[in-house]
N, C-alpha and C positions, 0 to 999 in steps of 0.2 A: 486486389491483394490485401489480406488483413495487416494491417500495423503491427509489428512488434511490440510487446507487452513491456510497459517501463518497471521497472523496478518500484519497491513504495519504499525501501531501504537508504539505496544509495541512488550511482550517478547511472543514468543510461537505460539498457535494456537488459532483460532476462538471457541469459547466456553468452551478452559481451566480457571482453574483459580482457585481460595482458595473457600472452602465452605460457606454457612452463617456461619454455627458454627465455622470454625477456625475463621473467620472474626471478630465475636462479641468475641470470644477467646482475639485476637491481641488486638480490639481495646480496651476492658477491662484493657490488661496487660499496654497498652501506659497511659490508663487515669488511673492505682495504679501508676506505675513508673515515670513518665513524667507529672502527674497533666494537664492532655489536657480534654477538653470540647466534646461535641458530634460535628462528623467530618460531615460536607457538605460533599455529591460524586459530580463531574463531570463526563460525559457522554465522555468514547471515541469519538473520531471523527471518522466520518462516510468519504470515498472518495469524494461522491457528497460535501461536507463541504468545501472542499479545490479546491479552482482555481488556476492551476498552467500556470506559463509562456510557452509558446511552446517551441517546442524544436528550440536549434539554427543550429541546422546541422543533417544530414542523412549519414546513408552509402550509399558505393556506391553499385550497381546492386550485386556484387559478393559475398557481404557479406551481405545483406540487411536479408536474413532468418537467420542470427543472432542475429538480434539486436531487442529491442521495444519499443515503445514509450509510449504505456498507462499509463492511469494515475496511478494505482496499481503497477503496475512493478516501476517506477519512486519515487512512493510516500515510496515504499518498501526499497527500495535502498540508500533514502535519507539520512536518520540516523542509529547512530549502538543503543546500548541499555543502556545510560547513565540515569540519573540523568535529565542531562540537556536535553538531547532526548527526554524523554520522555515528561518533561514539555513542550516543546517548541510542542510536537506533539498535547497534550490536547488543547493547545493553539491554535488548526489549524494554525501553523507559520512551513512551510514548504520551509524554505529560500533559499533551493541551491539544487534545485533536479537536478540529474545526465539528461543529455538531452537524451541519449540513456540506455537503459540496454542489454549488450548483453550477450548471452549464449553459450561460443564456446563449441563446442562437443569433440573439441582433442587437443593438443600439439597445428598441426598445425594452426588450425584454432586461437589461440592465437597469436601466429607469424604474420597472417595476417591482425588479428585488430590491434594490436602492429607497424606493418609496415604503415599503414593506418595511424592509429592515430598519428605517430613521421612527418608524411609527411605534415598533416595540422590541427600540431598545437593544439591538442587534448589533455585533460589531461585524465589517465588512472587510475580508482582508485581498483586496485584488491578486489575482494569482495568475503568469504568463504561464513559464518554463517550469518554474517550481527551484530555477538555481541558486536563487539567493544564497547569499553566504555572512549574511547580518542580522538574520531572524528574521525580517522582513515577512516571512510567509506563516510564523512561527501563532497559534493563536493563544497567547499568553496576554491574558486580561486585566484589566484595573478598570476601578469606579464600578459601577451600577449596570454593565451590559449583562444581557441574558444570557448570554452565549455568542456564536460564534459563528457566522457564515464564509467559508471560501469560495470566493467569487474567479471559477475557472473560466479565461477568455479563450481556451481554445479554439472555440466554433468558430469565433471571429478570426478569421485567415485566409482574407483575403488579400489582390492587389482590386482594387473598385474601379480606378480609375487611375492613365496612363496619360500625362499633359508630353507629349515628345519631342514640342517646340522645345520649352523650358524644363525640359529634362526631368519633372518630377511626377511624383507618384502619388495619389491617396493611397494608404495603406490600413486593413483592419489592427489592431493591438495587437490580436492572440497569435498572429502567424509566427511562424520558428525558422529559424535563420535560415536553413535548408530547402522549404519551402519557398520563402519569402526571394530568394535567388535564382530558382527553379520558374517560378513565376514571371519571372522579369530577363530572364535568359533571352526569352523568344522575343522581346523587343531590341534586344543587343543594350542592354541597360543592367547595372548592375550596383546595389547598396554600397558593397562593399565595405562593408563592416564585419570584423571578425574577432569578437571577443572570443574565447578560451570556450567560454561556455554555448556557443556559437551553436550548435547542435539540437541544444535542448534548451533554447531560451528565447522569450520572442522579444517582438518588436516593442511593444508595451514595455515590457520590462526592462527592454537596454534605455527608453526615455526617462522611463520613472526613477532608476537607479542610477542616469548619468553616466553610461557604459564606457569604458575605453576596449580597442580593437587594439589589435595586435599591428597596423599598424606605426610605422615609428615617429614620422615627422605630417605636418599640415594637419590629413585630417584622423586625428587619432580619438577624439569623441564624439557620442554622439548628438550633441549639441550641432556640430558643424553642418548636420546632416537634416536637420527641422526646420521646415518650413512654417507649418500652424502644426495646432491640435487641435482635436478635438475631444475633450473631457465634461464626463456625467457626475453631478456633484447633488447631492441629497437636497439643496436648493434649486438648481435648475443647471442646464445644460447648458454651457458656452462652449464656441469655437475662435480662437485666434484668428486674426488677420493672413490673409498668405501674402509675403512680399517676399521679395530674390533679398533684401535686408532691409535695415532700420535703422535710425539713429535719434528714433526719436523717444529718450528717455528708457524706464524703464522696461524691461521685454516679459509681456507677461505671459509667453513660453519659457523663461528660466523660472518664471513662478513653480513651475510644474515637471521640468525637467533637474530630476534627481530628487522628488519629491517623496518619493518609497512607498507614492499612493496614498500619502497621506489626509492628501487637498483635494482627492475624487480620483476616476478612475478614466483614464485615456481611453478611449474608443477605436479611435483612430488618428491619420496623421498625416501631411502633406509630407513629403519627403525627398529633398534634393536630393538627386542621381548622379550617376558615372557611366560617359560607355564601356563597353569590355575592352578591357587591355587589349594589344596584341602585339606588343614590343616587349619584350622583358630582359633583364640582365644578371647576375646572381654571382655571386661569390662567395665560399666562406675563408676566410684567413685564420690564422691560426698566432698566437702571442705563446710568448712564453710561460706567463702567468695573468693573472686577471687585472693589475692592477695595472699594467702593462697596456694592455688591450685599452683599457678605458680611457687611457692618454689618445690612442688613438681613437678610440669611437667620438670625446668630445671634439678633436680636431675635424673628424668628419660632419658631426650634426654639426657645427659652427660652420660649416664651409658653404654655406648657401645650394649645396648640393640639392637636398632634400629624398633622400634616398625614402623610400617607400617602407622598407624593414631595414633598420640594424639593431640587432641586439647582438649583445655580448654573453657570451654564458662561460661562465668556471667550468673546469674540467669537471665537477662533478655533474652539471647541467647538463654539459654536453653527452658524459657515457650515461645520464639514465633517459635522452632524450635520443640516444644513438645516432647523434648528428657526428661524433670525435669518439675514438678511446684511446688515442696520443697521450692523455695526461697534463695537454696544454688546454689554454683557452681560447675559445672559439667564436672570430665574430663573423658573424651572418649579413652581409648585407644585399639588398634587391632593388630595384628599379624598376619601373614601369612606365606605358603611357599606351593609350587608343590613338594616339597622332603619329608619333615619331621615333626613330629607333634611340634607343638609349644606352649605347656602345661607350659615347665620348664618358658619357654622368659616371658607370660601370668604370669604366678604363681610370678616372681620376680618382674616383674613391678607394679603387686598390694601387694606387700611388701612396695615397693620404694615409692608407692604412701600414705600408711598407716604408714609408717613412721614419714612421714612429715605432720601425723592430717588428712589422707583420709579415710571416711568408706565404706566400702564394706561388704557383705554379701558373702561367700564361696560361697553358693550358685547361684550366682547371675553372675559368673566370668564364662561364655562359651565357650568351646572349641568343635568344630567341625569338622568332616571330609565329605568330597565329592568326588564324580566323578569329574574329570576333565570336563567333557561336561557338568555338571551339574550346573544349578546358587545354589546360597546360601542361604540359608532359614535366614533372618536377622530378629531377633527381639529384642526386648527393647530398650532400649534409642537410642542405634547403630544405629538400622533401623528407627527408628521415627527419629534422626538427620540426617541419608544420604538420605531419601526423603524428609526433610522438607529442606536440603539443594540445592537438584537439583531442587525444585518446588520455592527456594525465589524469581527468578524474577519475580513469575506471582503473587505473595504476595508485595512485592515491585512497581509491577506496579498499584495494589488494592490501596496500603497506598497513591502513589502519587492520584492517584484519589480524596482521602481523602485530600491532602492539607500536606500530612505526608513527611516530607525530610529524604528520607531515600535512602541510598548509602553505599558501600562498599570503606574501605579507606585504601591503603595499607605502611607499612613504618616498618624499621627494627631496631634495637636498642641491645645494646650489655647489657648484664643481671646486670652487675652495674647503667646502669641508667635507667631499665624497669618500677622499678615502681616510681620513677617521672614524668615517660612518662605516665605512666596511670591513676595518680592520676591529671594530669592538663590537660586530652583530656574528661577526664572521667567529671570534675567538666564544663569543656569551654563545653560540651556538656548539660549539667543539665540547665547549668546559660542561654543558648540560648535558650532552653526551656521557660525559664519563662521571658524574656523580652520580 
């Protein structure tokens, strides 16, 4: 079955995307919420739109069926999937395309572009998914380099080896989340890691960038999840020690986890596992208002529970996430485990949450059991916010079309000053609206 073609614009594939109806949904809710007018669209850009500069250098003979120069490959490569990417892409402004893209098939053939490129002068920019949202993939130069090589790990996607005593895995870089789980299904083994970009982002890239998953409590990065690496650096190859942990001194896997590629490029990776759930519990409640809700959610993560997801979302979150269109806010919480049912953890956490002013219905509060090979039958709010979650870039790439600024903004704060934090991001967002 041939692959779906990714876009070289935005988020996804050729012909995904939000329906009319969610569409005239969202933009309904922006013009009650936001007081916004009917939105002009812009037209993606098309390749032929875009003139790019040629390339400034080639491989040589021995590596040349690595590398490519087309305009798609280049144009693909250019940017990751910000904000600012994507306007600059509507823009046809395609300022610093990579000169080459190449595709090595193995370890070694990394070492050899790697050797290549330290010899004349070559900047090397590792490339997983292409999701970045920092520039990270972005080849905008300084000093003395030639140009520009993007170094795509795709080929590399594998699982090589499966340890099932100690539950972990080698795993190549370039594999994509989708993949990377599809793979490990069939042991009854599962990463479970689920970043946003989750789709279209591999394994390389949630270490190199220090990923967080969606989700809520224990293990929410992917720090928690590395065992060694293995990383090719323009001096020579090292691989980390693999131990279950350490305490001795400094870890020089955090050397390199969240490193943005800077310090050479991950290969691959030992990687602690999970078996597959087959207990689950799910609830969402509903608060009056958001600030409301958050007295509750920190009562629940302080409560030694460790619920598996809870987030909280404003009613805005919730009607363009189609999880709520009550008007209230909405928390989401879940449970899980591969051993034991989790009825009681469920049952007290929507105690904790009606406590503190959350309604729920008995009824409405799910607990389920599975096969371990089996996926999970998700419905109500749960499942309308964990697909309206993994589908927001190609909703987000819709809205910029519309002229909508709309991005993801991350920052942390200790529960004494939360809601002054939210009541002055909350109003500097209203008041930018309307000037």
């Amino acid at each position: 079955m041939k692959a779906a073609k990714r876009k070289f614009w935005g988020w996804g594939v050729e012909g995904e995307g939000p329906s009319p109806e969610r569409l005239a949904m969202v933009e309904a809710g922006l013009g009650h919420w936001l007081d916004m007018g009917k939105l002009e669209v812009t037209d993606p850009p098309r390749v032929s739109d875009i003139e790019l500069p040629a390339p400034r250098l080639a491989l040589p003979g021995s590596l040349s069926q690595l590398g490519h120069v087309d305009d798609f490959a280049r144009l693909s490569h250019t940017y990751g999937k910000s904000y600012r990417d994507i306007t600059r892409a509507f823009a046809r402004r395609f300022e610093h395309p990579p000169d080459i893209v190449a595709y090595p098939r193995d370890e070694a053939d990394v070492v050899r572009l790697l050797d290549f490129c330290d010899s004349e002068r070559i900047a090397v920019i590792p490339y997983g998914g292409g999701s970045s949202v920092c520039g990270g993939v972005e080849a905008k130069l300084a000093g003395d380099f030639r140009g520009a090589l993007s170094l795509d790990l795709g080929q590399l996607d594998r699982v090589l080896e499966v340890d099932r005593e100690s539950r972990a895995a080698r795993i190549q870089a370039g594999v994509l989340g989708p993949s990377l789980e599809a793979q490990l299904k069939p042991q009854g083994l599962t990463l479970r890691h689920y970043p946003q970009s989750f789709e279209f982002s591999s394994l390389g890239g949630w270490i190199a960038t220090r990923a967080g998953g969606h989700f809520a409590t224990q293990f929410t990065h992917i720090d928690d999840f590395v065992e060694s690496l293995r990383v090719v650096t323009p001096r020579g190859t090292l691989e980390t020690r693999r131990l279950p942990g350490s305490g001795a001194g400094p870890s020089p896997d955090r050397l390199f986890i969240g490193s943005e590629g800077s310090l050479g490029v991950i290969t691959s990776a030992w990687m602690r596992l999970q078996d597959r759930p087959r207990f689950r519990g799910n609830a969402a409640v509903r608060f009056k208002d958001f600030l409301t809700g958050s007295v509750a959610l920190r009562a629940l993560v302080q409560s030694g529970l460790y619920p598996a997801n809870c987030r909280l979302l404003d009613p805005m979150e919730a009607l363009m996430n189609q999880a709520d269109g009550s008007g209230e806010a909405l928390l989401l919480i879940a449970f899980e485990s591969a051993d034991h049912g989790v009825e009681p953890w469920i049952r007290r956490a929507v105690e904790l949450a009606r406590d503190h002013g959350g309604q729920i219905d008995d009824a409405k509060v799910r607990v389920t059991e599975t096969r371990p090979d089996d996926d999970a039958k998700r419905e109500g709010a749960q499942a309308a916010w964990r697909d309206a979650f993994l589908r927001a870039p190609y909703l987000r790439d819709a809205l910029i079309a519309r002229g909508v600024f709309t991005e993801t903004f991350e920052t942390a704060v200790t529960w004494d000053r939360f809601e002054k934090l939210y009541r002055a991001v909350t109003e500097a967002a209203i008041r930018a609206t309307r000037e």
